[in-house]
C-alpha positions in Angstrom: 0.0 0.0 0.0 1.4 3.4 -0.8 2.2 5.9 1.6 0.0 9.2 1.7 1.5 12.2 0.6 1.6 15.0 3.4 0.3 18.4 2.5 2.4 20.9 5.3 1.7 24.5 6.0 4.7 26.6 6.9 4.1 28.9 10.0 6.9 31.3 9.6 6.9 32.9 13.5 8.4 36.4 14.3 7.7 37.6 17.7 4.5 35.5 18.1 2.7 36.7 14.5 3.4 34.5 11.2 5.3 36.4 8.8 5.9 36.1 4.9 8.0 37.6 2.5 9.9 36.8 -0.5 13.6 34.9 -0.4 13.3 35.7 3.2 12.7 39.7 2.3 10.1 41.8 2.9 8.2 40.5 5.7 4.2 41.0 6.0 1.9 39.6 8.9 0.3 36.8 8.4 -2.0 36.3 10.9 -1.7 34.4 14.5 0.0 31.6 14.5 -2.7 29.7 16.6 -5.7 30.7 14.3 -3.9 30.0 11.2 -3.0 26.1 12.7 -6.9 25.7 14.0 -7.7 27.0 10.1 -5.4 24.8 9.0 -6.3 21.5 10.8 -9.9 22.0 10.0 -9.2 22.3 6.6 -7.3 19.0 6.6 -3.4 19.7 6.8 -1.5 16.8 7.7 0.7 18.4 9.9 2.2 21.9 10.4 5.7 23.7 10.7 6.5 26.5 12.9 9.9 28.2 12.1 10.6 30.6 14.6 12.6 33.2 12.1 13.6 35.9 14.9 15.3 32.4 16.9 16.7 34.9 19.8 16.3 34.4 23.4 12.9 36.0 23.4 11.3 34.6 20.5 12.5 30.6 21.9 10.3 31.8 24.7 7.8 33.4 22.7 7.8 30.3 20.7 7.2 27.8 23.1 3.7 29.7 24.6 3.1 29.4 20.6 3.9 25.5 20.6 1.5 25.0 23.9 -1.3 27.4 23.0 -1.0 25.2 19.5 -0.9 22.1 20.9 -4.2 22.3 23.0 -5.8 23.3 20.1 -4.9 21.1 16.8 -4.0 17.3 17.3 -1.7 16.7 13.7 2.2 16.1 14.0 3.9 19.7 14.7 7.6 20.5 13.6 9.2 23.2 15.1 12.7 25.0 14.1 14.7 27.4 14.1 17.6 28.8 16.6 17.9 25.2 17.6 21.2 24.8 18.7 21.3 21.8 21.7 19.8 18.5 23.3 17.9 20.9 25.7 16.6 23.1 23.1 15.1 20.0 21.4 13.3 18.8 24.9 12.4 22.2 25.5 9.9 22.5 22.2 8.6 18.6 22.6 7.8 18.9 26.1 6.0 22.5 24.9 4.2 19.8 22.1 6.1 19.5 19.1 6.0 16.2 17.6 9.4 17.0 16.0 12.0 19.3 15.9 14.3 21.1 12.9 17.9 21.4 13.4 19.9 23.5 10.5 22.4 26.4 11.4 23.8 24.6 14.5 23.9 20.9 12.6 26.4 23.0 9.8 28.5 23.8 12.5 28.4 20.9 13.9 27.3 18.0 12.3 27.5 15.5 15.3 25.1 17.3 17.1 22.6 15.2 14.3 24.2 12.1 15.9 23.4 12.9 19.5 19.5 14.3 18.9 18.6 11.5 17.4 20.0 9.0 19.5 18.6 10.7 22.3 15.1 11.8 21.3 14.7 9.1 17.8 15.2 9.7 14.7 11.5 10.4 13.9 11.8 13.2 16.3 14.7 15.0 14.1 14.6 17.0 10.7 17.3 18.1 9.2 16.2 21.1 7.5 18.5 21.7 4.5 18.6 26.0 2.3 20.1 25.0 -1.0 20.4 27.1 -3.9 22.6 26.3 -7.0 25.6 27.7 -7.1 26.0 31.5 -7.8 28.3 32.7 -10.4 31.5 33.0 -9.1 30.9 31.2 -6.2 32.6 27.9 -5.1 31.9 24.8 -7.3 30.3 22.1 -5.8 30.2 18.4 -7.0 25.9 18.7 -7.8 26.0 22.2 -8.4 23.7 23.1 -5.3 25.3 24.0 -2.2 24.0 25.0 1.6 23.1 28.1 2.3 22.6 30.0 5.9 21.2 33.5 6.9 17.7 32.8 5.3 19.7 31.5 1.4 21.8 34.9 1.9 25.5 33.0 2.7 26.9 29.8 1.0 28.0 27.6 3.7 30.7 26.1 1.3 29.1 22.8 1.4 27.0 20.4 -1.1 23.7 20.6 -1.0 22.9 16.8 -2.2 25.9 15.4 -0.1 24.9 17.3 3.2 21.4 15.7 3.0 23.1 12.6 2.8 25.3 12.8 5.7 22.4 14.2 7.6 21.0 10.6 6.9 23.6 8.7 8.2 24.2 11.0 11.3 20.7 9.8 12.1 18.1 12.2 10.9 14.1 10.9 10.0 13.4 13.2 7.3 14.6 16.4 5.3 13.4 19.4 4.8 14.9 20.6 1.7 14.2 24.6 0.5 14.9 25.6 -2.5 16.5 29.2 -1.9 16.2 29.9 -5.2 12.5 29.5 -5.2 11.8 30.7 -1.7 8.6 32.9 -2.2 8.6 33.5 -5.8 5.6 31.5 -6.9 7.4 29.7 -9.8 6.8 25.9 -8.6 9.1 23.9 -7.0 13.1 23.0 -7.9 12.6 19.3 -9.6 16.4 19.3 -10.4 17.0 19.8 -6.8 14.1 17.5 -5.5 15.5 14.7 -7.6 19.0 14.6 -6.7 18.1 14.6 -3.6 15.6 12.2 -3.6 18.2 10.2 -5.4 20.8 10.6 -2.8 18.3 9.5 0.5 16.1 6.9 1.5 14.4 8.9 4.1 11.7 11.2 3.6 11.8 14.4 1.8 9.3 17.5 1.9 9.6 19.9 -1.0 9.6 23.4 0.0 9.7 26.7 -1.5 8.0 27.7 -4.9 4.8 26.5 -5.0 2.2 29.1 -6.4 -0.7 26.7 -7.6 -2.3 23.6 -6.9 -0.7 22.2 -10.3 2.8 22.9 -8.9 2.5 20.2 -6.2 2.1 16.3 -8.1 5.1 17.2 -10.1 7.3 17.9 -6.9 6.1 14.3 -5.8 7.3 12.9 -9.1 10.2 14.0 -8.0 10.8 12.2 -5.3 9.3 14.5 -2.4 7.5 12.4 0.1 5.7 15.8 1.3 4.8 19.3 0.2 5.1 22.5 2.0 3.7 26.0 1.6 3.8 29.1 3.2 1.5 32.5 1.7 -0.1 30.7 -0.5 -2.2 28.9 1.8 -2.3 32.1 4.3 -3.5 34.6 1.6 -6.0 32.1 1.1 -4.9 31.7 -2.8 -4.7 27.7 -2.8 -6.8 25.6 -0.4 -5.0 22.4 1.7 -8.0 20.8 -0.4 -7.7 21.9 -3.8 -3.8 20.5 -3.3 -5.2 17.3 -2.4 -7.6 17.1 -5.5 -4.7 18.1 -7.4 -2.4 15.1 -5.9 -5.6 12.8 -6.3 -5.4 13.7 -9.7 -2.3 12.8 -10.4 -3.0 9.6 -9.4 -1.3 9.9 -5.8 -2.9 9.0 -2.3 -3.8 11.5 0.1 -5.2 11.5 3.3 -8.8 12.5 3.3 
């Protein structure tokens, strides 16, 4: 029996409001964070993730009270990221009521910090959350031509996009987030290139983010090899429907949950 494709809203989390902008520019308000996840479980979503983009001291704690106030209300798998930086962060936002937690800065400058969450918490508790772009003119070659990128797709990391994601797999890691930096925002559909060599490179699961602009953008990023979709202001602005994806993947001849 196949497995159903997850359809994922993106909370992107700034002092306690959901924020959107384009390749991490610009930033609007969104809405509360809590409304939009109630919105978003009655309307079917699969699960959620909550990035918490300002990651300072304050906005961990705002985010936490955002993780709780979520939890009491919606009852799908919840991911939580950013500023995640130890074992204690990760306990901090599961006992709040994330199901699991993204790790990306802190894993880049430290890699073995992958090794230790998951043996400590399970792998199914720990995303490795991936910014890849292809590689700029005049920037450093890399073997696939897409490297990692930090400060929201602004700095190369100097690293492989395809062979991070699969060291990330054998440090221990359930699943990948993998954002297209390129894409980020801009409406234009996924990155297949980038979905597929990743998908090529892993055996655990992938969700495709960044790009999507219509329903019809979403079965081709599962042809690709993504195992989920995300979204961000599409879904917010109320311009696609977690439904009308679903009829879309349904379509295509994938299964869904109802």
């Amino acid at each position: 029996m196949a497995v159903a494709i997850r359809v994922i809203p993106c909370l992107d989390v700034d002092q306690g409001r959901v924020v959107k902008g384009v390749n991490f520019q610009g930033l609007v308000d969104a809405g509360d964070p809590v409304e939009l996840a109630a919105r978003y479980d009655a309307e079917g979503a699969d699960e959620l993730t909550f990035l918490d983009v300002s990651a300072s001291k304050d906005g961990r704690g705002t985010m936490l009270d955002v993780v709780r106030r979520t939890a009491d209300q919606v009852f799908i798998p919840l991911t939580v990221g950013g500023g995640v930086r130890s074992a204690e962060d990760v306990d901090q936002l599961l006992r709040a009521g994330a199901d699991k937690v993204s790790v990306n800065t802190s894993a880049i400058a430290r890699p073995e910090l992958l090794r230790e969450l998951s043996q400590r918490f399970g792998a199914q508790c720990i995303v490795l959350s991936v910014d890849a772009r292809r590689v700029p003119e005049g920037g450093t070659p890399q073997p696939s031509g897409f490297e990692v990128t930090t400060h929201g797709g602004s700095r190369s990391a100097g690293i492989d996009a395809i062979e991070w994601a699969r060291q990330g797999e054998a440090l221990g890691v359930g699943e990948i987030l993998l954002n297209s930096m390129d894409g980020d925002g801009t409406k234009e559909g996924f990155d297949l290139d980038l979905l597929a060599a990743v998908r090529e490179a892993v055996n655990i699961p992938v969700i495709a983010s960044g790009g999507a602009g219509k329903a019809e953008d979403f079965p081709p990023a599962v042809e690709a090899g993504a195992n989920a979709v995300l979204a961000a202001s599409i879904f917010h602005f109320g311009e696609v429907t977690i439904g009308k994806v679903k009829e879309a993947l349904i379509d295509a001849e994938y299964e869904v949950r109802q």
